[in-house]
C-alpha positions as CSV (number, residue, x, y, z in Angstrom):
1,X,55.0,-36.9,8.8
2,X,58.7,-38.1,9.3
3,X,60.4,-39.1,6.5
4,X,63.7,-41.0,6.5
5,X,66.6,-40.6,4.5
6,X,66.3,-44.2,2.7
7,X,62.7,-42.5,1.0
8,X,64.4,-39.9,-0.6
9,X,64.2,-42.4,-3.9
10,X,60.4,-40.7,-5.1
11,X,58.7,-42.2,-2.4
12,X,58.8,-38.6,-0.2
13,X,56.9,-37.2,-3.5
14,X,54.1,-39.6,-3.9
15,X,54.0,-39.1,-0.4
16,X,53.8,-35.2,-0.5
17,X,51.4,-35.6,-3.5
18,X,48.5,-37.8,-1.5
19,X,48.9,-35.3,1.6
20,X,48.3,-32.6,-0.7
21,X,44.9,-34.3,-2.5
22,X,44.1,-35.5,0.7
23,X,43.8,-32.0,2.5
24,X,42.2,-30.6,-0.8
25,X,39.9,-33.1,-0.5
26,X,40.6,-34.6,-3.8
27,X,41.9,-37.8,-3.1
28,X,39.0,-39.6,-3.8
29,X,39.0,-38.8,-7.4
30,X,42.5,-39.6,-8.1
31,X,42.7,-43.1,-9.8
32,X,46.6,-43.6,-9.7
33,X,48.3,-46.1,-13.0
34,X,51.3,-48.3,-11.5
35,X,53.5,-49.2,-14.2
36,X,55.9,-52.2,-12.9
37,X,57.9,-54.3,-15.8
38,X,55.8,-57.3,-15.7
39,X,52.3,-55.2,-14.6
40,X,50.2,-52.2,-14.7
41,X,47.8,-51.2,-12.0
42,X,45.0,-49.1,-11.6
43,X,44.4,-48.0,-8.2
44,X,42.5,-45.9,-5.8
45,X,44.2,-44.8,-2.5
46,X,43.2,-46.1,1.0
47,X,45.6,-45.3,3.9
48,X,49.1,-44.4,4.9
49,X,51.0,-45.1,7.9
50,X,54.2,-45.8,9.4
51,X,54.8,-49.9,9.8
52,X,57.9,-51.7,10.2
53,X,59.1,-54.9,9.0
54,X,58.2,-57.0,12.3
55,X,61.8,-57.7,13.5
56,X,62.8,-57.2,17.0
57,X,63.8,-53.6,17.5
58,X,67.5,-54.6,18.6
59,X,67.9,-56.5,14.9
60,X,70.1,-55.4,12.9
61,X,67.8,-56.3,10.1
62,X,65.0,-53.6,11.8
63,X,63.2,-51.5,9.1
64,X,61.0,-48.4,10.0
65,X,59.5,-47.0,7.2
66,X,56.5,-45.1,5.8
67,X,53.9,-47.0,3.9
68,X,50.9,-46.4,1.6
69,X,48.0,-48.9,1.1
70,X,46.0,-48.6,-2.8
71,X,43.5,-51.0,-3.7
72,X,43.7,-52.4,-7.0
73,X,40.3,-51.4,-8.7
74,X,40.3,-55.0,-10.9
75,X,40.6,-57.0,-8.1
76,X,39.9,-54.8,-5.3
77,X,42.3,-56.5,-3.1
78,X,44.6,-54.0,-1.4
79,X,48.1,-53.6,-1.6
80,X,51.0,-52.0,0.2
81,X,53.6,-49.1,-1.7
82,X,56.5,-48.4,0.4
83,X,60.0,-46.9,-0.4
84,X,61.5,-50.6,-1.3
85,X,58.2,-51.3,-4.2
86,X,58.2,-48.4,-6.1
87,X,56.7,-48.6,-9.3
88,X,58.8,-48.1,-12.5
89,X,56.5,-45.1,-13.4
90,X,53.7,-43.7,-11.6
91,X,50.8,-41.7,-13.3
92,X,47.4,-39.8,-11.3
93,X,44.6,-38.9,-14.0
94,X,47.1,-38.9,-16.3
95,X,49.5,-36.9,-14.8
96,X,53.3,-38.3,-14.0
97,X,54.4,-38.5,-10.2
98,X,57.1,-40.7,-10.8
């Protein structure tokens, strides 16, 4: 995977820490705590991929970026963690990521 300068902010490591559950095959059991200021999550990963933010490649407003997709285990409704929405903290079983 690619990563761009702009995700060198933690995002890279949660990044490098799915690949690496995700090749061990341990992903699955990873339930992942998001600690935001006005919220905590509890999620389970989904998918990554690259996206962008839908403006016209010649706009100097274009974004390409990496992006990870959780869904929230209360509601189950999926959500999207990029380099711009990191979480305040970030915990996996427990353990800190970020």
């Amino acid at each position: 995977m690619f990563f761009y300068e702009k995700e060198d902010n933690g995002f890279i490591a949660l990044v490098k820490f799915i690949d690496k559950h995700d090749r061990e095959g341990t992903i699955s059991g990873c339930t992942f705590r998001f600690v935001y200021a006005d919220k905590v999550i509890e999620a389970k990963y989904d998918t990554m991929f690259e996206s962008d933010n839908g403006e016209e490649l010649d706009s100097p407003e274009y974004d390409e970026y990496n992006a990870i997709v959780f869904e929230n285990m209360e509601t189950h409704e999926l959500f999207e963690v990029n380099y711009k929405n990191l979480p305040q903290e970030l915990y996996c079983n427990g353990d800190r990521i970020l």
